[in-house]
C-alpha positions in Angstrom: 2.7 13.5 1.8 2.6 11.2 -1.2 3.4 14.2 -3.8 1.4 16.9 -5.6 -2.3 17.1 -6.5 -3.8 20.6 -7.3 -6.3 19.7 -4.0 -3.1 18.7 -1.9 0.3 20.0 -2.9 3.0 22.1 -1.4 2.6 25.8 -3.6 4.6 25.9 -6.1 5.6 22.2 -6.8 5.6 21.4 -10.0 4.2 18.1 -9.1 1.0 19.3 -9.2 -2.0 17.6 -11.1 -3.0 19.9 -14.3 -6.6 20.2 -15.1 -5.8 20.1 -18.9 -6.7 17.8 -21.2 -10.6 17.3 -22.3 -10.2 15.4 -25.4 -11.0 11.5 -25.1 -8.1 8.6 -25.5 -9.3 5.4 -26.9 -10.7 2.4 -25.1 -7.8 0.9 -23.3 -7.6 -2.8 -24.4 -6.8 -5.0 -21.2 -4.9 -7.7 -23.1 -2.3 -5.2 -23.3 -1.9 -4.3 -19.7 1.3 -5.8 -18.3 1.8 -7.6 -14.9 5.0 -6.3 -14.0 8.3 -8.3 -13.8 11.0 -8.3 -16.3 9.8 -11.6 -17.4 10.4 -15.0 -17.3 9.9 -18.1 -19.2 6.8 -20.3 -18.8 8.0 -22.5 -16.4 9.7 -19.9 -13.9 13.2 -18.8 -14.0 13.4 -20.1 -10.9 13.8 -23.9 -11.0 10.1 -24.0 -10.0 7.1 -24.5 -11.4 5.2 -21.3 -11.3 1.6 -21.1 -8.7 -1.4 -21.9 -10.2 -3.8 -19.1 -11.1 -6.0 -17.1 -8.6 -9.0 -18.8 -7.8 -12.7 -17.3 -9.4 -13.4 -14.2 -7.7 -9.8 -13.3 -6.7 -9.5 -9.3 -6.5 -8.7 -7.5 -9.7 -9.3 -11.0 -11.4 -5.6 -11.7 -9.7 -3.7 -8.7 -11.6 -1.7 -6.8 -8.4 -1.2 -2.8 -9.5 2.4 -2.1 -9.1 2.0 1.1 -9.6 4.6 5.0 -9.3 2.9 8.3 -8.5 2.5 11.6 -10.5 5.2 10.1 -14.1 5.5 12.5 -16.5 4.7 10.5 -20.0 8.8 10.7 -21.0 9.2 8.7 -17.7 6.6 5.9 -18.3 8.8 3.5 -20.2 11.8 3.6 -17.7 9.4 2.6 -15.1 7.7 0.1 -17.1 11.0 -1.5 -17.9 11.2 -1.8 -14.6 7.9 -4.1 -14.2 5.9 -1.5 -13.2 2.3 -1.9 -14.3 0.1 1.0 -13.5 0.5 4.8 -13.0 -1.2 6.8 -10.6 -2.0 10.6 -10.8 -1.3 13.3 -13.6 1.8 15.4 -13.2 1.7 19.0 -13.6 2.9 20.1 -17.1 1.2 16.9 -18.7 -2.5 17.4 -19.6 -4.7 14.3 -18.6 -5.0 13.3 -22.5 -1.5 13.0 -23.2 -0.5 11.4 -20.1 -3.6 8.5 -20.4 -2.6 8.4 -24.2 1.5 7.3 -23.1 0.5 4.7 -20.6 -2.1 3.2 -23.1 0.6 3.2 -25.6 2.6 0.8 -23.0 0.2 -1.5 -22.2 -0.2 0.6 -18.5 -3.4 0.5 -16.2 -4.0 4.0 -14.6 -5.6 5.8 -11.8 -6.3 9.2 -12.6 -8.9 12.0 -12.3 -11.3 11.2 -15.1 -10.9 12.6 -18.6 -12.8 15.9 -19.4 -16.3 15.1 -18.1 -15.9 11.5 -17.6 -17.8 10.5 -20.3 -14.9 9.1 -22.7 -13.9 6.9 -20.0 -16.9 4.4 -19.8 -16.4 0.9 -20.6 -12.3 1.7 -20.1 -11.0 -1.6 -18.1 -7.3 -0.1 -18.1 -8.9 2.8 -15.9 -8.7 1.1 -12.5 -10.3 3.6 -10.7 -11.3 7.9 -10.6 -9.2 9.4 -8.0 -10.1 11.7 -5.5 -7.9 14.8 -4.1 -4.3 13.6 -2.7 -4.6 13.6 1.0 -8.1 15.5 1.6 -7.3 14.6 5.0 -4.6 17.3 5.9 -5.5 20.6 6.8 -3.2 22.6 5.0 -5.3 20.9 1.2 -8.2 22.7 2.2 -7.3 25.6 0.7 -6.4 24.1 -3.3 -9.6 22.0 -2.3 -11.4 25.3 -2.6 -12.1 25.5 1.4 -12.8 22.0 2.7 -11.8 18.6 1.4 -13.9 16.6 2.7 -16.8 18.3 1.4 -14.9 18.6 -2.3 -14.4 14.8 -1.5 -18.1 13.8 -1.8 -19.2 15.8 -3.9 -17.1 14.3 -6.4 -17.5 11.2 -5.5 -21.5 12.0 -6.0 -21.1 13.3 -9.1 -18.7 10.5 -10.6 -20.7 7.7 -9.4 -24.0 9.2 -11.1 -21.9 9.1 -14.4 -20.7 5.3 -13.6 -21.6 3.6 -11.2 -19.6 0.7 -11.6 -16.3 2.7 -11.9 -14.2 2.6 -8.6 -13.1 5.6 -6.3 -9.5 6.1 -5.2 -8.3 8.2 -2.2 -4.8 8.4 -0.6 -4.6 9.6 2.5 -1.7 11.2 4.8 0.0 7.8 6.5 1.2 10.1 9.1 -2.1 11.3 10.1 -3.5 8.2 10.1 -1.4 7.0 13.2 -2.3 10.0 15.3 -4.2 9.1 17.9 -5.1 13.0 19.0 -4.8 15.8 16.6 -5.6 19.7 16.1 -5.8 19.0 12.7 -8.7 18.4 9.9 -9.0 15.0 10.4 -9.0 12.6 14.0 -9.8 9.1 13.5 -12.7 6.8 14.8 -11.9 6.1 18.6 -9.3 8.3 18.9 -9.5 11.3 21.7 -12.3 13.2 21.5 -12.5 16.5 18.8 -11.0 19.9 20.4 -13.6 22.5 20.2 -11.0 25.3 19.8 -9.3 22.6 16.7 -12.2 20.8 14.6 -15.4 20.2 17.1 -16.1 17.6 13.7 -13.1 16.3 13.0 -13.7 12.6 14.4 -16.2 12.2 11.3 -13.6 13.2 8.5 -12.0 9.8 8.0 -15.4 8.4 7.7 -17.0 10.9 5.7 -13.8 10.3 3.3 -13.9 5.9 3.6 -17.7 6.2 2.6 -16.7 8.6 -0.5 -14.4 6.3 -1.8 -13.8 2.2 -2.4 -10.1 1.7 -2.3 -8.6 3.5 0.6 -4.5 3.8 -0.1 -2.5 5.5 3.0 1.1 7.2 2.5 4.1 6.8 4.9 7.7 7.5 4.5 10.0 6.4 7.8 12.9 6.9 6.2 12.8 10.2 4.6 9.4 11.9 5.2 7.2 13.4 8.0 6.9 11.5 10.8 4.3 12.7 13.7 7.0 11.1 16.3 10.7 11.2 16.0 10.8 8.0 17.5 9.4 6.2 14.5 12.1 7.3 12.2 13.5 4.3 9.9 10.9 2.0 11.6 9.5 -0.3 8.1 6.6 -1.3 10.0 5.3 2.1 10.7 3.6 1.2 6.8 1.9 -1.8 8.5 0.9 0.3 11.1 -1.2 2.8 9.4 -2.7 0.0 7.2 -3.9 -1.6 10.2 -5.0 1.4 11.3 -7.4 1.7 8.5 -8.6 -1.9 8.2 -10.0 -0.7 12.2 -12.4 2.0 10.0 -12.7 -0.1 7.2 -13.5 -3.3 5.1 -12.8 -1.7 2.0 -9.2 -2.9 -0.3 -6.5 -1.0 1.3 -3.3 0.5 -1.4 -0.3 1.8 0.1 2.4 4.3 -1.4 5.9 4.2 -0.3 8.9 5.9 -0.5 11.7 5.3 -2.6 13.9 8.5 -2.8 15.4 10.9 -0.8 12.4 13.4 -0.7 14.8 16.0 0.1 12.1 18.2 2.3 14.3 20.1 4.4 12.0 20.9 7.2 11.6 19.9 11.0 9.8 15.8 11.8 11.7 14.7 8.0 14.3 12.3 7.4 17.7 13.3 5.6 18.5 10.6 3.2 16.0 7.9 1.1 15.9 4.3 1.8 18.2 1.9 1.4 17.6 -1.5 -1.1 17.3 -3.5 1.7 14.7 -1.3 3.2 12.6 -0.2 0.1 12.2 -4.5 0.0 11.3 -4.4 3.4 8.5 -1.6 3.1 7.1 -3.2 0.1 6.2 -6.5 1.6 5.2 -5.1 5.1 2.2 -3.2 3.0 1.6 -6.6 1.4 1.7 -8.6 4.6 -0.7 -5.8 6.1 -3.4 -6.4 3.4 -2.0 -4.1 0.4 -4.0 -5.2 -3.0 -1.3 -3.0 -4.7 1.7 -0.5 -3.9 2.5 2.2 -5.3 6.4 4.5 -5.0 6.6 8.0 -4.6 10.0 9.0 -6.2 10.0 12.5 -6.3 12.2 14.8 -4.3 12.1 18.6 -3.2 13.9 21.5 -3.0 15.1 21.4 -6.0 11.9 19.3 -7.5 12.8 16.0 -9.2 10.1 13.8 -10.7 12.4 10.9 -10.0 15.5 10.9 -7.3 15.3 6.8 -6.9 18.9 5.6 -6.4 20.1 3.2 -9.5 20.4 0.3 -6.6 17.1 0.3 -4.9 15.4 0.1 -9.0 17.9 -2.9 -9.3 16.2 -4.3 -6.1 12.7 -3.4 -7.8 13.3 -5.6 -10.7 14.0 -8.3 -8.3 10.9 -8.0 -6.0 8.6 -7.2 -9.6 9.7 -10.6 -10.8 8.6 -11.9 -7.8 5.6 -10.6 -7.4 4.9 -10.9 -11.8 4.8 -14.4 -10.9 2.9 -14.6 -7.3 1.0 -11.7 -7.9 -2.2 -13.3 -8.7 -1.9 -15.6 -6.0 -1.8 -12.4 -3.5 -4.9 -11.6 -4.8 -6.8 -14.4 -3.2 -8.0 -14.3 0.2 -5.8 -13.1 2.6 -4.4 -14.9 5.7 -7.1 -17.7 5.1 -8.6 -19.9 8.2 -7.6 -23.0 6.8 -3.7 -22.3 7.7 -2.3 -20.5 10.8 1.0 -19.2 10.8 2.6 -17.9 13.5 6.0 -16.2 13.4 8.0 -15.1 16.1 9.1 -11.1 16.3 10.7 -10.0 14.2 9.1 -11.8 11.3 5.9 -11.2 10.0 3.7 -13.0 7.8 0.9 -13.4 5.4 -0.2 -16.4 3.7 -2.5 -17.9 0.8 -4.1 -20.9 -0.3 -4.8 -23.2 -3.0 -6.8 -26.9 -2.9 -3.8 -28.3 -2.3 -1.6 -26.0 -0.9 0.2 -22.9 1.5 2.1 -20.2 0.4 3.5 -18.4 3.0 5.3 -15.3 2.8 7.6 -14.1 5.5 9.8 -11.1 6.5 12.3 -10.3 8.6 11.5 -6.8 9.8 14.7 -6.3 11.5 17.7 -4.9 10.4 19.8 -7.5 11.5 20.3 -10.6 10.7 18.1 -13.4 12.6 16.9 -17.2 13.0 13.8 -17.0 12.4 11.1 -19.8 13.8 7.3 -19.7 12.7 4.7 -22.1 14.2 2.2 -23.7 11.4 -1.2 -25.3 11.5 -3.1 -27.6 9.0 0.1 -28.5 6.3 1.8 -31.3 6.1 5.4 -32.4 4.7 8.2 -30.0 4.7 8.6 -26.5 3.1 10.2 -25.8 -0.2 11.5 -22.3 -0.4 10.2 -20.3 -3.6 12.9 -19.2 -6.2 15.9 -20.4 -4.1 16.0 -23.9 -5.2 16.3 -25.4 -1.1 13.6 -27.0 1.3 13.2 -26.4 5.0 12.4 -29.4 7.1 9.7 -29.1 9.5 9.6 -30.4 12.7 6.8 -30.3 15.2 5.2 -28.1 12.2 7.9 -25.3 12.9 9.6 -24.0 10.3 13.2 -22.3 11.3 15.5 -20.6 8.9 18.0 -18.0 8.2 17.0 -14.4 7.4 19.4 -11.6 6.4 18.5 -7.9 7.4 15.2 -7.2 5.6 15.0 -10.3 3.4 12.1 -12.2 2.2 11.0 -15.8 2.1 8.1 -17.8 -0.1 7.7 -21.2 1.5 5.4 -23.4 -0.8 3.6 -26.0 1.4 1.4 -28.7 1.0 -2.2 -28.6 3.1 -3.5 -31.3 5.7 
């Protein structure tokens, strides 16, 4: 579960979205909304020169959401510090008008139900989207959703696209759910075994009646410390990856993923016992990217007791790193994704995604094993040899293969130049 919504929480978490709040913030100014990062100079802090902008046309106009679910307003400032840029989802105990006013106040973008009756958020370009009930796809929502999610689903989605039709639709949906491939439960995916009669004879057209209510389709998954529908996928990083490429099967639309970063502390049978480490928070974040995230988004919270944030101090020291990172390359991820033009391919267990310019490759690679590897990737259509973003070496190539060294979990950027 990615956390509490009053459509899709556990009862009694005091995560849950509150309905209050029907008096309109001001017009968000978009100048003000940050990119993430702790900052650096103008020409890098890395000895580099930064990439060039995103070309016209890139998604978001080349600003990448980095985003934490369900902050209470006293909260938003520690996790801006930390590069954070948008917030996603009003906490119980904060009413929608205070919470949008706090993240306006810091420059934030937001995702959030809309404001009273929608109204005072027209012409609002810090609003990235309305969102739709947390994880209409589980059964046990249907309930808070007032008897069937799906149906609560789109009929919002009618009703807030009559008010604006330009404004964009968020759903997250259960990561967990996604990957089964038979299910007694609300929702079975396109293709997958066919609907029980004694389950949910309908249930193979949830996750489309869902998709076509919204236009960016998040999934949440937590290998370390959540609900897994298999045992045998606990600590597994590319389980994320997995349930993204699940819905890119059902789907065109921009993909959003939310990971973990605490231990969610939920005590029951199918969850983990601890929260991920540094190493593999990094690791999660840049499989969603590699698997066609536009943005990513943490769910911090943990149960039993309820915290609204049990993130250990080293993996938001890790987050600083990987938010200067992507502060700088973020527009360039923005771009087309895995473009024609270049072919990379990476022997397991490396994975890769890559990006283009007119005169050059960026190509971003992890190491999705715990251990430590020598990694070899075979590339088409660049020339020369690679230069290795914000470490100040270059890799020679030969026969176009690139080989380096990758410690458990880490992260390359190799800056090419194109045939």
């Amino acid at each position: 579960m990615s956390g509490a919504d009053t459509t899709g929480a556990m009862p009694g978490d005091p995560g849950s979205i509150s309905d209050g709040g029907t008096t309109g913030a001001g017009p968000g100014d978009p100048s003000t909304i940050s990119n993430g990062g702790s900052g650096t100079d103008e020409s890098g802090d890395t000895g580099q020169a930064p990439p060039p902008g995103p070309e016209p046309g890139a998604f978001l106009d080349g600003f990448f959401p980095i985003g934490v679910f369900a902050v209470p307003p006293y909260d938003m400032q520690g996790w801006a510090n930390l590069g954070c840029n948008t917030m996603l989802s009003v906490p119980g105990g904060s009413t929608v008008a205070e919470w949008d006013l706090q993240a306006q106040s810091l420059g934030l973008a937001v995702i959030r139900k809309p404001l009273g009756d929608g109204t005072a958020d027209l012409g609002r370009t810090d609003l990235l989207a309305w969102l739709l009930p947390d994880e209409p796809d589980v059964e046990g929502n249907n309930v808070p959703c007032g008897g069937n999610c799906v149906d609560l689903v789109e009929a919002r989605h009618a009703q807030w696209k009559a008010l604006d039709p330009s404004r964009k639709i968020f759903v997250n949906l259960s990561g967990p759910n996604i990957l089964l491939s038979a299910s007694c439960d609300y929702c079975n995916g396109p293709g997958d075994q066919p609907p029980v009669e004694y389950c949910y004879p309908d249930n193979d057209q949830c996750y489309p009646r869902l998709i076509d209510s919204t236009d960016w389709v998040s999934q949440d998954i937590y290998p370390v410390s959540g609900w897994l529908p298999y045992e045998t996928l606990r600590e597994d990083v590319t389980v994320v990856g997995q349930a993204l490429d699940r819905l890119r099967d059902w789907t065109d639309k921009p993909l959003f993923a939310i990971i973990e970063v605490s231990d969610q502390r939920l005590g029951f049978p199918g969850t983990g016992t601890r929260g991920p480490t540094p190493d593999e928070y990094r690791a999660q974040l840049w499989h969603a990217i590699i698997h066609g995230a536009r943005g990513v988004f943490y769910f911090p919270e943990a149960f039993n007791p309820f915290e609204f944030d049990n993130t250990e101090p080293a993996v938001k020291a890790e987050m600083v790193v990987q938010h200067d990172l992507l502060a700088e390359l973020g527009p360039l991820l923005q771009t087309a994704i895995d473009p024609g033009s270049v072919t990379v391919a990476p022997d397991a267990p490396l994975e890769a995604t890559w990006r283009v310019t007119a005169s050059e490759a960026w190509v971003f690679v992890l190491n999705t094993s715990g251990s430590a590897v020598t990694g070899h990737l075979q590339l088409g259509g660049i020339t020369g040899d690679a230069s290795v973003f914000a470490e100040a070496r270059t890799v020679t190539l030969v026969s176009d293969a690139l080989i380096d060294e990758f410690a458990p979990y880490e992260v390359h950027v190799y800056q090419l130049s194109r045939n």
